[in-house]
N, C-alpha and C positions, 0 to 999 in steps of 0.2 A: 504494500500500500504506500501511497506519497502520501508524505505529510507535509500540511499547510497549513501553519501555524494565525496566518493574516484573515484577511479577506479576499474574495474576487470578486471579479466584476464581469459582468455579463449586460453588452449592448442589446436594447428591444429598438427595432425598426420600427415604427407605428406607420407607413405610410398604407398597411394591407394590400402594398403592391413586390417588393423587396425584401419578403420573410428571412427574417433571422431564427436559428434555433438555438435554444440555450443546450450548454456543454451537456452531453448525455453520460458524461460518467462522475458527475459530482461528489454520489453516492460512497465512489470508492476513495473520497479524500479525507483520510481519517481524521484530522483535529481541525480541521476546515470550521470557523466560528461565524461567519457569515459571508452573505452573498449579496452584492450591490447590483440591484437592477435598474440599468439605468435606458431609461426612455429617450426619446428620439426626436427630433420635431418633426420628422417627415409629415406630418400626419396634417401639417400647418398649409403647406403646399397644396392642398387638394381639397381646401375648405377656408367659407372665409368665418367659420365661429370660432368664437372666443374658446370654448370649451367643448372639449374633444373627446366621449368614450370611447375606448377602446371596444371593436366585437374580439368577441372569442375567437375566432379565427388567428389574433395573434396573441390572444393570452392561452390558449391552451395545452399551446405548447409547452412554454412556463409553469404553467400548473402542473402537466405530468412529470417535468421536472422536480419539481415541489415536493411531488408524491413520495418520488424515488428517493428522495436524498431524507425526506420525515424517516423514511420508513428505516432507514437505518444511523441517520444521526437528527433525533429530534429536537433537540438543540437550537440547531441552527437557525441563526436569525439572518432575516432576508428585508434589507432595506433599499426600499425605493427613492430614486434622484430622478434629476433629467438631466440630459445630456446639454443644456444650453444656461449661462447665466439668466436671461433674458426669459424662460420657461416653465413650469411648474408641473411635476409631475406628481398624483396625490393617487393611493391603491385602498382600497376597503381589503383587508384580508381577514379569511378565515381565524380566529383564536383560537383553534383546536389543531387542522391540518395546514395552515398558513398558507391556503392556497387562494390566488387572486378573484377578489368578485367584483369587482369596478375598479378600472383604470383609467384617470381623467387627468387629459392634461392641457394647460390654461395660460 
């Protein structure tokens, strides 16, 4: 097993055009203490609102990510950024499996 004692960070594409998939073997990094998810503005280019849900289509990915890494380090905490000074990127998560249920960014 690697051990990662820090954080990672894992870029979300938001434009639902350019999917990103988060790292599928998280699971296996054993002292790994959290995961920065950071958001994208694509999602700004293809709309003029202020405020942006995210569909499932690219949170889901992320979430089964979520799944795999609870299920053997539940620990792990998983915080959300945006990728832009200028951005706001805000997640409603699960309290139990920490999986994403609203992703709004502004």
């Amino acid at each position: 097993m690697v051990e990662v004692k820090a954080g990672l960070g894992m870029y979300v594409d938001t434009s639902g055009v350019n999917y990103t998939n988060p790292n599928s073997s998280l699971q296996h990094l054993s002292r790994l203490k959290r995961v920065n998810l950071i958001f994208g503005t694509e999602a700004s280019k293809y709309t003029n609102s202020k405020d942006i849900l995210l569909g499932d289509n690219i949170i889901a990915p992320y979430n089964t990510a979520i799944s795999q890494v609870n299920a053997t380090n539940p620990t792990m905490k998983w915080q959300i950024y945006s990728g832009s000074l200028s951005w706001i990127a805000t997640a409603t998560q699960d309290p139990v499996t920490n999986e994403l249920k609203k992703c709004i960014s502004f």
